[in-house]
VOKE-954190 format. One record per residue (C-alpha): residue number from 1; x, y, z. Coordinates in steps of 0.25 Angstrom, whole numbers, plus 5000, padded with zeros to 4 digits. Last residue first. Layout:
BEGIN
> NUM,X,Y,Z
...
This chain:
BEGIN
> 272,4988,4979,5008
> 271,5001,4984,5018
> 270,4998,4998,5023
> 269,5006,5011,5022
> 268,5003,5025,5032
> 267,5009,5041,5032
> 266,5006,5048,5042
> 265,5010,5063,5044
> 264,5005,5072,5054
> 263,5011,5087,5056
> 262,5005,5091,5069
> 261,4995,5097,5076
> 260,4996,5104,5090
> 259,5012,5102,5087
> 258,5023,5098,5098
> 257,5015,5091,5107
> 256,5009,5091,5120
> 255,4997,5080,5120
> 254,4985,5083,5131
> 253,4987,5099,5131
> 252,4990,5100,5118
> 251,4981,5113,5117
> 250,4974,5106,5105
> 249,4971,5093,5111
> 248,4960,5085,5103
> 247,4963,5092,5091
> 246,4979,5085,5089
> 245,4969,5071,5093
> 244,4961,5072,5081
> 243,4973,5079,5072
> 242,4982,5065,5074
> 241,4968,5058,5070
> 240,4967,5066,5057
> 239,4981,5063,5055
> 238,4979,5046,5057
> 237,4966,5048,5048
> 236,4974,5054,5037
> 235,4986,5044,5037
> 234,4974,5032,5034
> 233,4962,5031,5042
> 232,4958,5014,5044
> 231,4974,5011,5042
> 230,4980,5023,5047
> 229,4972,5024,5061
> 228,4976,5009,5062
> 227,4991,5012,5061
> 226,4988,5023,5072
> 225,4979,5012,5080
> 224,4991,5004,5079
> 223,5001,5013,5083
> 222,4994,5017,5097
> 221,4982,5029,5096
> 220,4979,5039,5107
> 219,4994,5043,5111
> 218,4992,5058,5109
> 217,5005,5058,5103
> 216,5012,5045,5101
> 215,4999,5038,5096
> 214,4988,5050,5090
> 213,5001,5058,5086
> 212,5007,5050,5075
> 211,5003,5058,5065
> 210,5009,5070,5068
> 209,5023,5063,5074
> 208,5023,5059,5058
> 207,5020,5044,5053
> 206,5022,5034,5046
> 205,5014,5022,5046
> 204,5015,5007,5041
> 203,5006,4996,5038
> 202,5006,4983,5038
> 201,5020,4977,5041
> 200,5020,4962,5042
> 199,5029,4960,5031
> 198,5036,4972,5028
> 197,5050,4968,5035
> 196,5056,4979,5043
> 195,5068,4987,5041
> 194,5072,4998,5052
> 193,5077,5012,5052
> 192,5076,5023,5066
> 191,5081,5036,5061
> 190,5095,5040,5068
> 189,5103,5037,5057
> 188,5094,5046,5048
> 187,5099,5058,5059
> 186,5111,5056,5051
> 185,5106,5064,5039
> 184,5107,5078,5046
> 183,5098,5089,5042
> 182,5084,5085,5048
> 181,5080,5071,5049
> 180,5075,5068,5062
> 179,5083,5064,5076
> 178,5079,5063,5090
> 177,5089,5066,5101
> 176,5101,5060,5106
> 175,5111,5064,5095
> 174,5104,5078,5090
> 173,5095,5077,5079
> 172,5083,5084,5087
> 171,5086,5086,5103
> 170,5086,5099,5103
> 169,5072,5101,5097
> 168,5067,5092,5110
> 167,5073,5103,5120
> 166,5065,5116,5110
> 165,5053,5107,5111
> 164,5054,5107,5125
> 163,5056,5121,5126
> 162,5044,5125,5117
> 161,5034,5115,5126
> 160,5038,5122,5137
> 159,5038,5138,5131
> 158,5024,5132,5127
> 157,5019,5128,5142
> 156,5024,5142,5147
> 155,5017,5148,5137
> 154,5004,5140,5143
> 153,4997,5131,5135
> 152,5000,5117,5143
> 151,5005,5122,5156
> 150,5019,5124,5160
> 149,5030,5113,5167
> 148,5030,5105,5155
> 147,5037,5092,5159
> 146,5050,5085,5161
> 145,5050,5072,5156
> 144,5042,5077,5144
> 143,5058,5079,5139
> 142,5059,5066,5139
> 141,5047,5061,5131
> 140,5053,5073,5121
> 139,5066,5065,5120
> 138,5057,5050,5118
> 137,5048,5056,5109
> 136,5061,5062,5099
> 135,5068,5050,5102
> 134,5057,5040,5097
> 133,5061,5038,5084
> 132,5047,5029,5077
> 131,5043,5015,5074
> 130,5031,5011,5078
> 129,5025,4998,5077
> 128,5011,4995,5073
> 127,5007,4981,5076
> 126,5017,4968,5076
> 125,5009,4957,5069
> 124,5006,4965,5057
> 123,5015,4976,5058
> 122,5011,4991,5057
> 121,5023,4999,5056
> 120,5023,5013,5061
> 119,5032,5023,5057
> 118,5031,5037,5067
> 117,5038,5050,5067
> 116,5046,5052,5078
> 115,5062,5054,5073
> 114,5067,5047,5061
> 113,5059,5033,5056
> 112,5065,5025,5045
> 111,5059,5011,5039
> 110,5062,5002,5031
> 109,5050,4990,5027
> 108,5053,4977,5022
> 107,5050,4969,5010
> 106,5054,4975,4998
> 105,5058,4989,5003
> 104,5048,4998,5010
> 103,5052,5011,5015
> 102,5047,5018,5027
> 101,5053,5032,5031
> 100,5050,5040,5044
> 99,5057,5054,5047
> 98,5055,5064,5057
> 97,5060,5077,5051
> 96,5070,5089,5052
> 95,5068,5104,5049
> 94,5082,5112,5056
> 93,5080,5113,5072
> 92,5095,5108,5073
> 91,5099,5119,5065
> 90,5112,5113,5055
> 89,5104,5111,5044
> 88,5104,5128,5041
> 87,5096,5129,5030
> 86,5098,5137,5015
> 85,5110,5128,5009
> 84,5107,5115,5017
> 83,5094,5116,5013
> 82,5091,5104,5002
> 81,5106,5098,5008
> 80,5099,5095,5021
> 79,5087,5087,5012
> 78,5098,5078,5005
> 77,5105,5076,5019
> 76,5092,5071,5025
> 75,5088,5063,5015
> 74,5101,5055,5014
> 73,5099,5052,5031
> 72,5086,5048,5026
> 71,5089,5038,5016
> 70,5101,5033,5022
> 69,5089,5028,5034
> 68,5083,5023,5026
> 67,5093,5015,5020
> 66,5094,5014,5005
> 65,5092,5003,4997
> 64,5077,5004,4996
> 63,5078,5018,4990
> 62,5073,5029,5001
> 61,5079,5041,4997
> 60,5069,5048,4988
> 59,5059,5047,5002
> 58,5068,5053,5010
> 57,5072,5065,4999
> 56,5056,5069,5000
> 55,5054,5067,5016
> 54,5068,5076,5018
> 53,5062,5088,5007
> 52,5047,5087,5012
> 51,5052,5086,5026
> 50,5061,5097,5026
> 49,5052,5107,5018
> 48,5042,5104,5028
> 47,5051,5107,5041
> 46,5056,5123,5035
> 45,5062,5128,5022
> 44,5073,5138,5029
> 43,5079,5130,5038
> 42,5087,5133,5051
> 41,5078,5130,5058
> 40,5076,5143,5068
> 39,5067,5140,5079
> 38,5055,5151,5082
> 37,5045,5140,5078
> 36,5049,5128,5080
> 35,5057,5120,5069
> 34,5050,5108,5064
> 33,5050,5092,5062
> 32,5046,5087,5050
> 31,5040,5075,5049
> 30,5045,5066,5039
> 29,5037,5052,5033
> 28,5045,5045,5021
> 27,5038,5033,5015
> 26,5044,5021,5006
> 25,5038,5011,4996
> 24,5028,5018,4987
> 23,5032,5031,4990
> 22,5029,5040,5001
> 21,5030,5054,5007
> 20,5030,5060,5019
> 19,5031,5075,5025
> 18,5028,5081,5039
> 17,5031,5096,5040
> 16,5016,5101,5034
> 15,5016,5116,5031
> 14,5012,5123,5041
> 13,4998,5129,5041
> 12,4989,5117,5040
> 11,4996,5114,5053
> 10,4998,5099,5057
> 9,5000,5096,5043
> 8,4993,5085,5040
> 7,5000,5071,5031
> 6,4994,5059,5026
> 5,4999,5048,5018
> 4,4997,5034,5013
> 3,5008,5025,5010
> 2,5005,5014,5000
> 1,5000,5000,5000
């Protein structure tokens, strides 16, 4: 069968940072991660144009006799040499992206996931698994060790939540933090790559940090009920779930997060 895709921008007035794209036998899914505002970048074109340019040269540069995890790190230095002339890819807060690959050859299935987006692979016997790079959720599970002292809405509460992004930003492509495709080709040596037989696998997921909310956000659904969403509903009944529960707490007040409403990409395959 082939992929299906759906993508929503979180705000219908930002371009969308999320990217993927398919061909018969392979799949690239990026998510784009941004600069706050008032940080300075050091790019002139900005997280989409990142993403468009990495996911674009990713997907050329998956032939079946190269590693995916060559493919990525080649990607990487083709998309710096695209800006290295107008951009400064030395700034740490430069555009960078989660990346997941999927890549069917002959009879087995590779794989590549970078940072916190999400591949699942349903399994016959064995149920959804996920596969995913926990650093980034493991760092900011240690930071919530020490808790906001302010209250939810408050300015205090925001200068908070600002410094605390400010300590996980500081921790990006940096050994002993978490790692995404940015500038530097060897943060491909960091992804997590595996080989696993097709036989028994029915269905696969990719999936943005957007998308994947309604398990390892809000926690209301477990990997098989999202597999399940994507079989009865397809990628655009999972995002109109994700924006379900983003409405039901609008202040954040339940679920803290980065983003009211997020990018969310899924991208879904199924055997016949």
């Amino acid at each position: 069968m082939p992929f299906h895709a759906a993508t929503s921008p979180g705000d219908p007035d930002r371009d969308n940072e999320d990217f993927t794209a398919f061909t018969t036998d392979a799949a690239v899914l990026l998510d784009g991660a941004g600069t706050p505002s008032g940080i300075e970048s050091g790019c002139v074109h900005g997280v989409a144009w990142f993403t468009r340019r990495l996911g674009g040269l990713l997907l050329s540069h998956l032939a079946p006799g190269v590693s995916l995890a060559d493919a990525l790190a080649e990607s990487i230095e083709a998309t710096a040499a695209l800006h290295a002339d107008t951009c400064d890819l030395t700034n740490q807060d430069g555009p960078s992206a989660t990346v997941v690959i999927v890549r069917f050859v002959g009879d087995r299935l590779d794989y590549l996931v970078l940072s916190d987006s999400v591949l699942l692979i349903d399994r016959r016997y064995g149920g959804a698994e996920a596969v995913t790079d926990t650093r980034l959720d493991d760092l900011k599970a240690e930071l919530r060790d020490t808790p906001l002292t302010s209250a939810p809405g408050t300015p205090g509460y925001d200068r908070e939540r600002a410094k605390r992004r400010d300590e996980i930003r500081a921790y990006r492509n940096v050994p002993g933090g978490f790692w995404t495709a940015g500038a530097d080709p060897g943060a491909a040596r960091e992804a997590i790559t595996a080989t696993t037989p097709l036989d028994g696998i029915t269905g696969l997921a990719m999936l943005s940090d957007g998308a994947s909310r309604p398990a390892d956000l809000f926690g209301r659904y477990t990997w098989r009920a999202i597999m399940d969403v994507l079989a009865k509903n397809g990628p655009e009944g999972l995002i109109r779930l994700v924006r379900t529960f983003e409405d039901e707490d609008p202040e954040q007040v339940e679920y803290p997060r980065g983003k009211d409403h997020d990018d969310a990409t899924a991208v879904y395959w199924h055997t016949d």
